[in-house]
C-alpha positions in Angstrom: 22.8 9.9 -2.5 19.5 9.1 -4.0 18.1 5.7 -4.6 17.8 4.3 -7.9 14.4 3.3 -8.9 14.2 -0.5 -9.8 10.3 -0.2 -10.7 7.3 1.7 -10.9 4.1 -0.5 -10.2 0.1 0.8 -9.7 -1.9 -2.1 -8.7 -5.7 -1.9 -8.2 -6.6 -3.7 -4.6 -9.6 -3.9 -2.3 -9.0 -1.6 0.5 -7.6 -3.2 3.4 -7.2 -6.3 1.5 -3.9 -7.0 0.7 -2.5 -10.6 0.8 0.4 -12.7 -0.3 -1.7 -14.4 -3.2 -2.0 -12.9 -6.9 -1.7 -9.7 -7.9 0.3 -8.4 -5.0 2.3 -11.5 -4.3 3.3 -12.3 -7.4 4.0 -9.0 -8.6 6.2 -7.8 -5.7 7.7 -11.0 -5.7 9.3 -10.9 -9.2 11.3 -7.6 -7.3 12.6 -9.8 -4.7 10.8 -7.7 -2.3 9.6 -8.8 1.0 5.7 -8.6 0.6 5.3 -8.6 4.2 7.0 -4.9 3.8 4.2 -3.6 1.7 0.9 -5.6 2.8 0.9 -4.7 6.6 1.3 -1.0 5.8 -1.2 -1.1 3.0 -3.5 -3.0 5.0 -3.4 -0.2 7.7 -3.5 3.2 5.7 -6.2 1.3 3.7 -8.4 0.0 6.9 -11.0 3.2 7.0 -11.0 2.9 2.7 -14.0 1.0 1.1 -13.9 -0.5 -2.7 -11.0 -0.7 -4.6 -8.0 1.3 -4.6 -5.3 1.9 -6.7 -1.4 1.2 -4.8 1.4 3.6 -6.5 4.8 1.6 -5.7 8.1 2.5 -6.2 10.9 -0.2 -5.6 14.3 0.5 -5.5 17.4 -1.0 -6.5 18.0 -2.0 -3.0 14.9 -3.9 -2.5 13.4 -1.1 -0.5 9.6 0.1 -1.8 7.5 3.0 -1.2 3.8 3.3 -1.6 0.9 5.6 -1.7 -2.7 5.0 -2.2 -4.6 6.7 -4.6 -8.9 6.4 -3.7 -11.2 4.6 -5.6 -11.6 5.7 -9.0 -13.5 9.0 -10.4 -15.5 7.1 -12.6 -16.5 4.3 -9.9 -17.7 6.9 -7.9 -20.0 8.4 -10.5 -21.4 5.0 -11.2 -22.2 4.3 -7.9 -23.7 7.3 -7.3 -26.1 6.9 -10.2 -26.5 3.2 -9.8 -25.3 2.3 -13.1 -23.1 -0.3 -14.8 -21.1 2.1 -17.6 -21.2 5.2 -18.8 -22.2 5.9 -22.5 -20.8 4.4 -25.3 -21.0 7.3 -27.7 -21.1 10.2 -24.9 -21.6 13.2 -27.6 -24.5 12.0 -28.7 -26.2 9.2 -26.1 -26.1 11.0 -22.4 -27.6 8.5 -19.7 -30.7 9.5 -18.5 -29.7 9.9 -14.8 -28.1 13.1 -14.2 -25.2 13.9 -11.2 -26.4 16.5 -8.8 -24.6 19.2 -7.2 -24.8 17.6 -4.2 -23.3 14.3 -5.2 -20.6 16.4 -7.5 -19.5 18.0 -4.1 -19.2 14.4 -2.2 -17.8 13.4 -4.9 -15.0 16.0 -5.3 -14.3 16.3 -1.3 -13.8 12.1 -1.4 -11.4 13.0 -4.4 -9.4 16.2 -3.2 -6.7 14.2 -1.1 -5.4 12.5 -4.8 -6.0 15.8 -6.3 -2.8 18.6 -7.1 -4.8 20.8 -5.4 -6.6 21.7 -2.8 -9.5 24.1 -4.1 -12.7 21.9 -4.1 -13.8 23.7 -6.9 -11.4 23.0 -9.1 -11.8 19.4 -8.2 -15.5 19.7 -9.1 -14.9 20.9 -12.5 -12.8 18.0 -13.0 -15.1 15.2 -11.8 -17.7 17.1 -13.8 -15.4 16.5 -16.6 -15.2 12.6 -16.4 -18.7 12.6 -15.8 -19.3 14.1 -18.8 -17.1 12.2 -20.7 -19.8 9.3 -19.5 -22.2 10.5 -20.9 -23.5 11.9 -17.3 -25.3 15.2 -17.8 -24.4 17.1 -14.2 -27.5 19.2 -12.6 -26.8 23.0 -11.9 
């Protein structure tokens, strides 16, 4: 028989940086679940991870939880790559006057391809291209 889910959480944390203080504490705690359960494990699959990540829990009825972490965030990586703060404001009309190569559109989409539903690079590229131009980011090539 299936478990019923109690709650479905994401939480944004620094890789390998989970602790028992605020946001994971008190947010697993309102679930009666035992934090200790979840930060270990996170701590580990997270160890090799830079920046921030984003934790996809499920908790069940039984105060059980499972997890899987998402990489740091399309967008982040963009900005980093381009050494800026934010994309556009008004991305139709004010594009940012660094553009993404295809080189960094390819790191960029291999990084991303685990959290992707699939696994042609390709595809990925088109859809990091995507929210890069949704930034305002013009991409090279």
């Amino acid at each position: 028989m299936a478990k019923t889910v109690k709650a479905n959480l994401k939480m944004k944390i620094r890789a390998g940086g989970a602790s028992p203080a605020p946001p994971v504490g008190s947010t697993l705690g309102q679930y009666g679940v035992n934090m200790a359960d979840f930060i270990q494990p996170f701590n580990d699959a997270t160890k090799t991870m830079k920046g921030i990540v984003t934790a996809h829990i499920t908790i069940y009825d039984d105060r059980s939880m499972t997890f899987r972490v998402v990489s740091e965030p399309t967008d982040d990586l963009i900005r980093s790559k381009l050494g800026v703060q934010k994309g556009s404001g008004k991305p139709n009309t004010e594009k940012l006057e660094k553009k993404l190569s295809n080189k960094d559109l390819q790191e960029i989409a291999e990084a991303k391809a685990n959290d992707m539903n699939t696994d042609d690079v390709e595809a990925v590229k088109k859809m990091v291209a995507g929210t890069a131009r949704s930034m305002g980011v013009e991409v090279e090539g």
